[in-house]
C-alpha positions as YAML, in Angstrom:
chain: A
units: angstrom
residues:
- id: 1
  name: UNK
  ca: [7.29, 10.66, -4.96]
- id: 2
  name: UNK
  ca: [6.28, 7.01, -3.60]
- id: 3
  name: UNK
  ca: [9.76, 6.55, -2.53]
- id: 4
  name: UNK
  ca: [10.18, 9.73, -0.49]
- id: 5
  name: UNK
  ca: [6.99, 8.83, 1.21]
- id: 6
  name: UNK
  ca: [8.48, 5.23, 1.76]
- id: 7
  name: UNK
  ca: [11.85, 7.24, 2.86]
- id: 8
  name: UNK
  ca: [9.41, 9.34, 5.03]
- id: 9
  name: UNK
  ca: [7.04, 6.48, 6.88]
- id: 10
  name: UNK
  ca: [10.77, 5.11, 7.71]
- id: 11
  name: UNK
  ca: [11.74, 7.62, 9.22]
- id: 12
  name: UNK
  ca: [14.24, 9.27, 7.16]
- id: 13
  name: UNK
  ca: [14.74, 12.88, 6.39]
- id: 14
  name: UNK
  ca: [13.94, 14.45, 3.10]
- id: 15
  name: UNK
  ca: [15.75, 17.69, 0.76]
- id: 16
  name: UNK
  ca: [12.65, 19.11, -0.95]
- id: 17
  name: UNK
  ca: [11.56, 22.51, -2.50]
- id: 18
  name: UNK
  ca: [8.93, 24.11, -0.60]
- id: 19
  name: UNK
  ca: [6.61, 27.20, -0.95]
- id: 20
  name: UNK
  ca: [9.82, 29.30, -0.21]
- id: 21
  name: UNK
  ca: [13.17, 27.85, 0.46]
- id: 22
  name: UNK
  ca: [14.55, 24.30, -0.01]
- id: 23
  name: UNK
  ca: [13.84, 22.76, 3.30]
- id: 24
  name: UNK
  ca: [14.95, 19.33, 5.18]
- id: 25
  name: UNK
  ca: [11.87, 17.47, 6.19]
- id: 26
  name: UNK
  ca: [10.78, 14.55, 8.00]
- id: 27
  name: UNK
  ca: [7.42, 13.23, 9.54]
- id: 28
  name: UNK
  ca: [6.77, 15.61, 11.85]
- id: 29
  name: UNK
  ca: [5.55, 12.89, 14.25]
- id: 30
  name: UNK
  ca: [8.30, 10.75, 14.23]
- id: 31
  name: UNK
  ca: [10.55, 12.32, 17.30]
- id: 32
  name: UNK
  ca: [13.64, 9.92, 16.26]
- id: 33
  name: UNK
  ca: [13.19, 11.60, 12.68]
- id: 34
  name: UNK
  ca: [12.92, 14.95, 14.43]
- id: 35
  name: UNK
  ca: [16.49, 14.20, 15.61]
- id: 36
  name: UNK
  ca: [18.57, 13.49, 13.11]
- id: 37
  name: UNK
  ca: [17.23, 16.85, 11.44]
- id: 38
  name: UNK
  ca: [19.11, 18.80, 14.64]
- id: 39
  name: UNK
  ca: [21.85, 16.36, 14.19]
- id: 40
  name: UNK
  ca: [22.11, 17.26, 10.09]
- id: 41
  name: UNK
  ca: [22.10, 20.74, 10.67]
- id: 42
  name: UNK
  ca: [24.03, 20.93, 13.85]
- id: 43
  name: UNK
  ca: [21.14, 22.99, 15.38]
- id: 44
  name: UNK
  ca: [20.86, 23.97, 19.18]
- id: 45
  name: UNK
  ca: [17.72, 21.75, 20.08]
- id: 46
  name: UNK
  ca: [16.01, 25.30, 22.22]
- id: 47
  name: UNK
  ca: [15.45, 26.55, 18.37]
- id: 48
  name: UNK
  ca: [12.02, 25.31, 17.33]
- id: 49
  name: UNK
  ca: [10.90, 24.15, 13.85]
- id: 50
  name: UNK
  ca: [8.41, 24.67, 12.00]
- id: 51
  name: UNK
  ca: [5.77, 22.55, 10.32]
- id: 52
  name: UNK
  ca: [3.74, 22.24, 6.93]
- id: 53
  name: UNK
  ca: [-0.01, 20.92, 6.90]
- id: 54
  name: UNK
  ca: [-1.77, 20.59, 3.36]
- id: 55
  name: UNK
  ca: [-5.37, 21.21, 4.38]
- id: 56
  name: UNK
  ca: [-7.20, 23.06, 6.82]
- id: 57
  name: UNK
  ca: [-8.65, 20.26, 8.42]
- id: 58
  name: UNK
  ca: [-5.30, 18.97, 9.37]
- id: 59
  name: UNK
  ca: [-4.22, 22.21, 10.76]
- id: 60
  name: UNK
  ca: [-7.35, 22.01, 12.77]
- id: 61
  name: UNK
  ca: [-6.67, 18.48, 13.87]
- id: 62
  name: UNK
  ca: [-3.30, 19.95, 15.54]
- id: 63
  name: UNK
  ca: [-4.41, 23.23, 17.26]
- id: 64
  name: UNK
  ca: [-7.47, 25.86, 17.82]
- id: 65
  name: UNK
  ca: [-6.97, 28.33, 15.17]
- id: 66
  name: UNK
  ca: [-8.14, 31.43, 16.24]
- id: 67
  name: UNK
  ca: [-10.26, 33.48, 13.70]
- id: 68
  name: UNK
  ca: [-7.62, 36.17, 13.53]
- id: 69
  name: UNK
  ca: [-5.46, 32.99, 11.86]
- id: 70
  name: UNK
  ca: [-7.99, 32.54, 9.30]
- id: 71
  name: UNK
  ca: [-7.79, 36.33, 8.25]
- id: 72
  name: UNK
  ca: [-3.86, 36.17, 8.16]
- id: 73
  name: UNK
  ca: [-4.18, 32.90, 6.63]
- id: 74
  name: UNK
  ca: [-7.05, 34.95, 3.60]
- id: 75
  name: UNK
  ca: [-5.09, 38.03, 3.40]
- id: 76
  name: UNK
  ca: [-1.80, 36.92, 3.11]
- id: 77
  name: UNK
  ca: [0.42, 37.19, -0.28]
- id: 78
  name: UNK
  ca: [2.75, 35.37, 0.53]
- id: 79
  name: UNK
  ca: [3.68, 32.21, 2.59]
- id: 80
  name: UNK
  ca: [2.88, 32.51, 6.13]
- id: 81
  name: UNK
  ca: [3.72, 30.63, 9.59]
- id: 82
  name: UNK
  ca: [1.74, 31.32, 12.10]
- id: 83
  name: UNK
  ca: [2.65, 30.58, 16.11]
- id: 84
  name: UNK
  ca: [0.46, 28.56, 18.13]
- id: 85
  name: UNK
  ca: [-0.53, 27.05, 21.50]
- id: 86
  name: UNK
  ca: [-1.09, 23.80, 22.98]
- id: 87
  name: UNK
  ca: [-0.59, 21.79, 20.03]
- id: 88
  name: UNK
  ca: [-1.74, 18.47, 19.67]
- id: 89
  name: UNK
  ca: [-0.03, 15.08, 19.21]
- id: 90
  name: UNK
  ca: [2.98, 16.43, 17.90]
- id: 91
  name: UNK
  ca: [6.35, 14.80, 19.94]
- id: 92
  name: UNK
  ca: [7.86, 17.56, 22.29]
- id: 93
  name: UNK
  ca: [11.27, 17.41, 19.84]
- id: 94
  name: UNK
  ca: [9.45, 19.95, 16.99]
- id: 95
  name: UNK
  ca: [7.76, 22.40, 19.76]
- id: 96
  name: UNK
  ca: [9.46, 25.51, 20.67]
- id: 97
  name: UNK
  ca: [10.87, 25.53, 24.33]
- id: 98
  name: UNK
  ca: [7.74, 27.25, 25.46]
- id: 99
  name: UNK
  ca: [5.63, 24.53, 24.07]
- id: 100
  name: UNK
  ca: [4.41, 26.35, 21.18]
- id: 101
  name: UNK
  ca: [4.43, 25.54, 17.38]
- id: 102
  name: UNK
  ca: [5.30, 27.27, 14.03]
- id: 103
  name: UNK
  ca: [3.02, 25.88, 11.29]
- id: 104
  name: UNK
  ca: [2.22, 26.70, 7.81]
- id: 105
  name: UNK
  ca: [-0.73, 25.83, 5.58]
- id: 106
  name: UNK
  ca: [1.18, 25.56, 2.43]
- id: 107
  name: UNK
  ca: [0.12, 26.54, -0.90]
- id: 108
  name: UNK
  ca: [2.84, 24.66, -2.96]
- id: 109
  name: UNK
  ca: [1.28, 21.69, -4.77]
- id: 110
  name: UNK
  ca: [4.20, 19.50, -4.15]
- id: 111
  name: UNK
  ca: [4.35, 19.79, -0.15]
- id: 112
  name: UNK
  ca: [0.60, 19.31, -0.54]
- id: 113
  name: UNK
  ca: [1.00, 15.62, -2.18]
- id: 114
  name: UNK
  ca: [4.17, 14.80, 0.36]
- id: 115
  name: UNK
  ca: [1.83, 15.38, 3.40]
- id: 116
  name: UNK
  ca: [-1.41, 14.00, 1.90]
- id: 117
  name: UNK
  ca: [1.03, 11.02, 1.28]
- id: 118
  name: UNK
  ca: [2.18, 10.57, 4.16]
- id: 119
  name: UNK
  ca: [-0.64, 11.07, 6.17]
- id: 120
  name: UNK
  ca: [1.16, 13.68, 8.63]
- id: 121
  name: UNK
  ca: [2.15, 17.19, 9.77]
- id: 122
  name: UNK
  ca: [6.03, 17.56, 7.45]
- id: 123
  name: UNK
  ca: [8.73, 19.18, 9.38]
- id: 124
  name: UNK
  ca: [10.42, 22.27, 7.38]
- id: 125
  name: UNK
  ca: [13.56, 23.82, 8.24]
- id: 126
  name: UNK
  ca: [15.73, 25.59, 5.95]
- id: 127
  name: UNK
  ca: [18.12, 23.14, 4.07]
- id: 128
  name: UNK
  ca: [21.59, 24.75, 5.87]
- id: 129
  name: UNK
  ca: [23.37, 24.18, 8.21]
- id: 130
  name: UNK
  ca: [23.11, 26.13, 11.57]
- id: 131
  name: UNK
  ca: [23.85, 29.78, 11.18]
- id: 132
  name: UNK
  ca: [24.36, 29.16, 7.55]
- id: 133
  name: UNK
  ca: [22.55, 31.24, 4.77]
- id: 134
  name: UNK
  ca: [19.27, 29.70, 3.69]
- id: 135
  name: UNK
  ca: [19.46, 28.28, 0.57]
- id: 136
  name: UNK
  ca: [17.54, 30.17, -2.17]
- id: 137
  name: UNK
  ca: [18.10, 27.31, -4.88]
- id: 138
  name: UNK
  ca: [19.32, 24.00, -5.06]
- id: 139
  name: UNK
  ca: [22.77, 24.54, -6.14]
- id: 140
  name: UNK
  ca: [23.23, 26.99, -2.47]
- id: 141
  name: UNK
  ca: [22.55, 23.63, -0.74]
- id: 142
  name: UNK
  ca: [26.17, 22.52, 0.82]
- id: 143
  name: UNK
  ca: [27.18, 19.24, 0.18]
- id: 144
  name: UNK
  ca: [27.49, 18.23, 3.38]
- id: 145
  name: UNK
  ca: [23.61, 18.28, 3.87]
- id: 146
  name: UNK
  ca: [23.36, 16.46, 0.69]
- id: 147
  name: UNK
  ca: [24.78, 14.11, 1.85]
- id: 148
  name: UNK
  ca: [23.45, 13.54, 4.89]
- id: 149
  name: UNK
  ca: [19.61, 13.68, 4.43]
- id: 150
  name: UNK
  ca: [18.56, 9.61, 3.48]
- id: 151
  name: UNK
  ca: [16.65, 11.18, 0.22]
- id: 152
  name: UNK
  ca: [17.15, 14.17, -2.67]
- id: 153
  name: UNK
  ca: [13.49, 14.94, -4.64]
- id: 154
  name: UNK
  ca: [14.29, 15.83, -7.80]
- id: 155
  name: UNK
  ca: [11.89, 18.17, -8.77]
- id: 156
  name: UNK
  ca: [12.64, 22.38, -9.38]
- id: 157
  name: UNK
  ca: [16.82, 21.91, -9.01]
- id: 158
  name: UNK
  ca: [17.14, 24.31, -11.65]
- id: 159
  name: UNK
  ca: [14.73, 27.32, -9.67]
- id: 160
  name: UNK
  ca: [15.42, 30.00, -7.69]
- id: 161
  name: UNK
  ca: [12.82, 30.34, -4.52]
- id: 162
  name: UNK
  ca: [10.43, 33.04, -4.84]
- id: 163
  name: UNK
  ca: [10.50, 33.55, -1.47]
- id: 164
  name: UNK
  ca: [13.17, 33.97, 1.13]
- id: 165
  name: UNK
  ca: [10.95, 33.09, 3.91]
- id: 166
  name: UNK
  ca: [8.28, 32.97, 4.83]
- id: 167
  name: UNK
  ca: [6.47, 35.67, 7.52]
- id: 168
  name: UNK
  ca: [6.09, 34.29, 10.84]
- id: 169
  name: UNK
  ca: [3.32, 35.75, 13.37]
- id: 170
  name: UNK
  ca: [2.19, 34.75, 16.50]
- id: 171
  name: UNK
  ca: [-1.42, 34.21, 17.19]
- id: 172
  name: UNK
  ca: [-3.21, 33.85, 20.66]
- id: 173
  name: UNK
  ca: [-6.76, 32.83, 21.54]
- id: 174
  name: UNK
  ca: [-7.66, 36.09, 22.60]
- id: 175
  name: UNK
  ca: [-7.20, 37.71, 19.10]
- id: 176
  name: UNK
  ca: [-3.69, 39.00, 20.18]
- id: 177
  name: UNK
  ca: [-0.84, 38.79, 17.46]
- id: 178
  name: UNK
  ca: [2.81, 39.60, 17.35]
- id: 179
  name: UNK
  ca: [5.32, 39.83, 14.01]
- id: 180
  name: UNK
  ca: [8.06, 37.73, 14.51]
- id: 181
  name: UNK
  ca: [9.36, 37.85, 10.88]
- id: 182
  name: UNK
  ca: [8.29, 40.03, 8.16]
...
């Protein structure tokens, strides 16, 4: 763990199991960081990224969470991104092209320690390359992007994600949502 955060506060990228798939990560503050992910997975830069907070306070620290959030947030089962506005001190590289941003308040006890770690926002995109199909366990993982992230974690190799993905939702201000992913 202490040497993917060192990997991490360096700037390097990260393969990792997450609350659903194994993802590439990287501080999701770090634009430089944010660019050698797109480079790794050969990915058009107009498709966003999402992002994993630990605590609600953090999530809080990056956008307004509307109280219909909350209630997705409560009621869902499974993992959940939700879609916000005007996000806050996040580099332009991990917004969407409409300046919005995909984040998740993760569950998983290992992406918790990562980001409490580090000490910021971790980017998670699925550990493929472009187009590819997301990896539902470690051994799905070409070794192309193996080899090309600066750090492997070593933990759950041998498990198959629960979860394909996770659903994705967009939330407004006003109480409006939209399902972008089921």
């Amino acid at each position: 763990m202490e040497h993917a955060i060192e990997i991490l506060k360096a700037g390097g990228t990260l393969l990792y199991p997450t609350d659903t798939i194994w993802g590439i990560g990287c501080d999701a503050t770090n634009a430089d960081a944010i660019r050698k992910i797109f480079e790794i997975k050969k990915r058009d830069r107009n498709k966003s990224m999402i992002i994993l907070v630990e605590v609600e306070r953090r999530l809080q620290d990056l956008v307004n969470v509307p109280e219909i959030a909350w209630q997705l947030i409560d009621l869902s089962e499974k993992p959940i991104t939700l879609v916000y506005d005007n996000p806050r001190g996040l580099p332009a590289e991990v917004l969407a092209p409409d300046g919005s941003i995909g984040i998740r308040l993760t569950k998983d006890p290992l992406c918790k320690n990562l980001i409490k770690k580090l000490g910021a926002p971790l980017v998670s995109t699925s550990a493929n390359l472009s187009g590819d199909k997301a990896p539902m366990q470690f051994s799905d993982i070409s070794q192309e992007i193996k080899d090309a992230v600066d750090y492997v974690l070593p933990e759950r190799q041998d498990q198959v994600s629960e979860y394909p993905a996770s659903s994705v939702i967009r939330v407004w201000d006003d109480g409006r949502i939209k399902v972008l992913r089921e």
